[in-house]
MDAnalysis code that builds the backbone (N, CA, C; Angstrom):
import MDAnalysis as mda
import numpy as np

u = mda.Universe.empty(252, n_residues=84, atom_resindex=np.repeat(np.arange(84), 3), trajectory=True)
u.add_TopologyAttr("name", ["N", "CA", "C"] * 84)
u.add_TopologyAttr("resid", np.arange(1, 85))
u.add_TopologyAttr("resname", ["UNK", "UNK", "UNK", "UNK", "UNK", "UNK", "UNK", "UNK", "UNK", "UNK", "UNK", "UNK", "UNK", "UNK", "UNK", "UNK", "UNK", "UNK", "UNK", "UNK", "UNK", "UNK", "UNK", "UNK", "UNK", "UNK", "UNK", "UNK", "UNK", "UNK", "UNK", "UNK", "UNK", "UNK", "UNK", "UNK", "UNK", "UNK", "UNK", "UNK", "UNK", "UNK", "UNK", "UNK", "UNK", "UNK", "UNK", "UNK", "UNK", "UNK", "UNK", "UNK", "UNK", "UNK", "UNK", "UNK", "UNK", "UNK", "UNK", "UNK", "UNK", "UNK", "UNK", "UNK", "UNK", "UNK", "UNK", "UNK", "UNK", "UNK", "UNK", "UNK", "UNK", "UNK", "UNK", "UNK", "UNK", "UNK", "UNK", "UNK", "UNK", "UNK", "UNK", "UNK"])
u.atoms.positions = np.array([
    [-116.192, 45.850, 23.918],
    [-115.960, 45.119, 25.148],
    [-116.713, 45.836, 26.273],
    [-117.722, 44.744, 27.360],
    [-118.298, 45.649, 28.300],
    [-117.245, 45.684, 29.188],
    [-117.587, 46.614, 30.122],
    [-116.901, 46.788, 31.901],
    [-116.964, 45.648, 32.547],
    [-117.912, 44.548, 32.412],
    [-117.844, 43.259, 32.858],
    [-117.048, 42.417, 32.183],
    [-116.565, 42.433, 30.800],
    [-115.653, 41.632, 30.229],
    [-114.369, 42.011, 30.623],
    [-113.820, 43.391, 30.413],
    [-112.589, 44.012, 30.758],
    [-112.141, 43.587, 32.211],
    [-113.471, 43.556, 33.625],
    [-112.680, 43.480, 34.762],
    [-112.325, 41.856, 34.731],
    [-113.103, 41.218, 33.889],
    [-112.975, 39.395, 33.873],
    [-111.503, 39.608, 33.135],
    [-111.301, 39.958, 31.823],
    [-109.729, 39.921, 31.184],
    [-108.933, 40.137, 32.478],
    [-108.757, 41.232, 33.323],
    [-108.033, 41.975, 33.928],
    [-107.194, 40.785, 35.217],
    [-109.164, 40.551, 35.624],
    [-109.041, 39.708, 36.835],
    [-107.998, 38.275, 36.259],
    [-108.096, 37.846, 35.093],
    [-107.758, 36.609, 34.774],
    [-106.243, 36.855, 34.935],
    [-105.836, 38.210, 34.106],
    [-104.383, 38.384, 33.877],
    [-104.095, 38.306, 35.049],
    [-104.362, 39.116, 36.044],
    [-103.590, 39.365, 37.399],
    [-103.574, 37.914, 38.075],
    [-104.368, 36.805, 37.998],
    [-104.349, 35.849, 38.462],
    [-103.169, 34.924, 37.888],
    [-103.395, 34.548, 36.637],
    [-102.127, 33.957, 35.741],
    [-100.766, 34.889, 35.972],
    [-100.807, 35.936, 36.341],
    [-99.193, 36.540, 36.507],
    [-99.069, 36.262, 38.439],
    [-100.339, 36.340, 39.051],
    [-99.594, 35.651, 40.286],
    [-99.379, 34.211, 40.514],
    [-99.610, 33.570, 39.598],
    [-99.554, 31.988, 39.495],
    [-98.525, 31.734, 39.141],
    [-97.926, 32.654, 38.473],
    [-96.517, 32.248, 37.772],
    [-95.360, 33.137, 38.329],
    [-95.799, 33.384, 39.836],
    [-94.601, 33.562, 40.617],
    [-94.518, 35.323, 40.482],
    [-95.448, 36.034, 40.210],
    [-95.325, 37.502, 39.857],
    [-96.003, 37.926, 41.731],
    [-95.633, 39.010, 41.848],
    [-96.404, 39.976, 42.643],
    [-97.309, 40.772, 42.647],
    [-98.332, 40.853, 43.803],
    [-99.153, 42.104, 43.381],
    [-98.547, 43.234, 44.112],
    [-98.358, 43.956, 43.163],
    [-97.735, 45.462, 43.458],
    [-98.587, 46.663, 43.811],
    [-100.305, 46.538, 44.092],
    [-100.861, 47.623, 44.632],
    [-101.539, 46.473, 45.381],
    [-102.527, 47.420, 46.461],
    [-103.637, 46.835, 47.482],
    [-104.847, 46.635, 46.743],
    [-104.747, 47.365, 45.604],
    [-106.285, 47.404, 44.288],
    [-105.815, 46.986, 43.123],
    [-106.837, 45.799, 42.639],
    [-106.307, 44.974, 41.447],
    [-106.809, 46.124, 40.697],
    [-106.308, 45.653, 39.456],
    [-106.148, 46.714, 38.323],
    [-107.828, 46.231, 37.643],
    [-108.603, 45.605, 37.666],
    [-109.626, 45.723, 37.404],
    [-110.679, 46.741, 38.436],
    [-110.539, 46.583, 39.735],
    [-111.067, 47.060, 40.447],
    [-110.697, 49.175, 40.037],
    [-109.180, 49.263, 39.833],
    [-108.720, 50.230, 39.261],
    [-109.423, 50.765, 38.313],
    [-109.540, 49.830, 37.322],
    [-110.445, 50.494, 36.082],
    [-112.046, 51.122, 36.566],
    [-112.428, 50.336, 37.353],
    [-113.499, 50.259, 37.553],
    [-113.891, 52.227, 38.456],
    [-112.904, 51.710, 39.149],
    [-113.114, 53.370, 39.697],
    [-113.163, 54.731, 38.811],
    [-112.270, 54.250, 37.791],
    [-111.814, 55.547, 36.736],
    [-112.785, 55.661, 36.052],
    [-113.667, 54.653, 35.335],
    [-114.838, 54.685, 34.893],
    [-116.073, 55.500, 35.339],
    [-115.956, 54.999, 37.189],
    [-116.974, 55.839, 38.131],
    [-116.758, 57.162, 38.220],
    [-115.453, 57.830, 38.026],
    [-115.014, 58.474, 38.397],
    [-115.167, 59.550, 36.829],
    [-114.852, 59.178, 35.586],
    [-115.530, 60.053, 34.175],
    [-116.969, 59.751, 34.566],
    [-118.006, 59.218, 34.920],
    [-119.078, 59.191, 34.966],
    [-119.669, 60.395, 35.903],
    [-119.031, 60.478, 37.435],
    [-119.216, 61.570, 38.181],
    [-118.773, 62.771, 37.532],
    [-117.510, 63.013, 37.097],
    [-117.384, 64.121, 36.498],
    [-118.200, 64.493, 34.850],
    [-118.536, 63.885, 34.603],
    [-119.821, 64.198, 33.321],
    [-121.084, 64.421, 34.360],
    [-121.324, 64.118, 35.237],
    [-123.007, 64.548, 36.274],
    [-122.175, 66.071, 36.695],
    [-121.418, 66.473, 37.068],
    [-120.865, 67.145, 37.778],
    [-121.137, 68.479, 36.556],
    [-120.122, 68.165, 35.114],
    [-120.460, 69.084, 34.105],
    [-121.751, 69.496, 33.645],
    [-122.520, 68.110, 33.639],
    [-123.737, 68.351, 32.931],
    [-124.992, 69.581, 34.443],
    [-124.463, 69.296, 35.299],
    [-125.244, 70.097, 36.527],
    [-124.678, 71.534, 36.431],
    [-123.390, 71.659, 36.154],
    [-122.689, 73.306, 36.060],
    [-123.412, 73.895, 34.417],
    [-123.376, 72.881, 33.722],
    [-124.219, 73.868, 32.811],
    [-125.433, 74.611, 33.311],
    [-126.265, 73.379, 33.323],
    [-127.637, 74.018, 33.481],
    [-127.802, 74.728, 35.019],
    [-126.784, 74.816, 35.414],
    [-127.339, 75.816, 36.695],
    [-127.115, 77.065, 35.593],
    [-125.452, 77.139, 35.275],
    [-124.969, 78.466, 34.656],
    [-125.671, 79.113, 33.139],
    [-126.221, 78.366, 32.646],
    [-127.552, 78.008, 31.970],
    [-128.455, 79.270, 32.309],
    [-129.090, 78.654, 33.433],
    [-130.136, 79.126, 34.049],
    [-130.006, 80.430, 34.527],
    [-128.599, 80.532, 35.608],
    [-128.208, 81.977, 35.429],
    [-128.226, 83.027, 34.750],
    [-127.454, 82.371, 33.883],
    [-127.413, 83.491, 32.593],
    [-128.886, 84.134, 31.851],
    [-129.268, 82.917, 31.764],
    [-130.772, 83.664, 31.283],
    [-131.523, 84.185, 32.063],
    [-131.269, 84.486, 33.263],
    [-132.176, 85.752, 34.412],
    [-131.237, 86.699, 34.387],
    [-130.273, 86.455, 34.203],
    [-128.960, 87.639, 34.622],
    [-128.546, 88.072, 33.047],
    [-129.478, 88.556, 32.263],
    [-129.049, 88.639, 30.837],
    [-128.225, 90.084, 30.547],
    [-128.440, 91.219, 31.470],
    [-127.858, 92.576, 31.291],
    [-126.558, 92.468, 31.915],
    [-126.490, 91.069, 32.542],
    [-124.768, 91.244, 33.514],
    [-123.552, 91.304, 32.422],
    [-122.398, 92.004, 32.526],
    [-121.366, 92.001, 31.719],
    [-120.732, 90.848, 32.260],
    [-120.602, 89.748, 33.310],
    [-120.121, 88.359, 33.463],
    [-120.041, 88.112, 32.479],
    [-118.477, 87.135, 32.707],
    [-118.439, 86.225, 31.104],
    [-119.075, 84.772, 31.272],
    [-120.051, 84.720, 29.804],
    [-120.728, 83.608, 29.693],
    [-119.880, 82.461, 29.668],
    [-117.879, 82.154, 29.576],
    [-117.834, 81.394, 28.697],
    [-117.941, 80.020, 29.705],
    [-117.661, 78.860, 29.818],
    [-117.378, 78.088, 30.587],
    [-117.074, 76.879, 29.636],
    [-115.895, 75.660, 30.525],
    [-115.322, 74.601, 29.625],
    [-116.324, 73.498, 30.800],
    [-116.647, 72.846, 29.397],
    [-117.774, 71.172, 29.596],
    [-117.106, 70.376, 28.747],
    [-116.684, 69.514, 29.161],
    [-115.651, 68.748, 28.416],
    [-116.678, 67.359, 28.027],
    [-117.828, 67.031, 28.819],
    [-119.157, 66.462, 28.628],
    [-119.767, 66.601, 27.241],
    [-119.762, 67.701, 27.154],
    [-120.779, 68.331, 26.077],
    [-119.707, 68.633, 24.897],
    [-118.606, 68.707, 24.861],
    [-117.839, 69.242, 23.746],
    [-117.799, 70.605, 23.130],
    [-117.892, 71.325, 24.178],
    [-117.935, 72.828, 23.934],
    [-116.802, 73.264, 25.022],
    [-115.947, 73.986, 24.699],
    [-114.727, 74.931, 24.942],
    [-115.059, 76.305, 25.029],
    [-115.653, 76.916, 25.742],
    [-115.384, 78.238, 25.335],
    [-116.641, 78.754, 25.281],
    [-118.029, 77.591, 25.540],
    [-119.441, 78.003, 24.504],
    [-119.767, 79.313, 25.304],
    [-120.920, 79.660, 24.377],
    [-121.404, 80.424, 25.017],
    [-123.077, 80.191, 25.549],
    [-123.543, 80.746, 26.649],
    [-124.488, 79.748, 26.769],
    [-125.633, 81.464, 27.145],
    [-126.697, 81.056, 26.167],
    [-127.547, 81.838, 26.341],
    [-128.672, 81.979, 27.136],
])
């Protein structure tokens, strides 16, 4: 299912439950909702993928430092890596 089908499901539901006498209970439809959370794992994967390669980059000029290499990228699927 794309992000354009899901906010159409979403949009439809919220419409058919206010048609039938329901309330909207936030100021942001729940498609619009999704939509942010989506933007929002997308920024935080740019965010990880930029802390690597700075700390990346660090590390490999700063190779005699006793700093710990480890760092969590939840992007990349490394816990703990170590980055040379």
């Amino acid at each position: 299912m794309t992000e354009a089908q899901a906010k159409k499901e979403l949009a439809e539901e919220e419409e058919e439950r206010l048609a039938n006498g329901g309330v909207s209970l936030h100021a942001m439809s729940a498609g619009t909702f999704v939509a942010m959370g989506l933007d929002l794992e997308d920024a935080k994967c740019v965010v990880s993928k930029t802390c690597s390669r700075i700390l990346s980059n660090f590390y490999s000029k700063v190779s005699n430092s006793t700093a710990s290499k480890e760092c969590y990228c939840p992007c990349h699927g490394k816990e703990g890596g170590q980055f040379d």
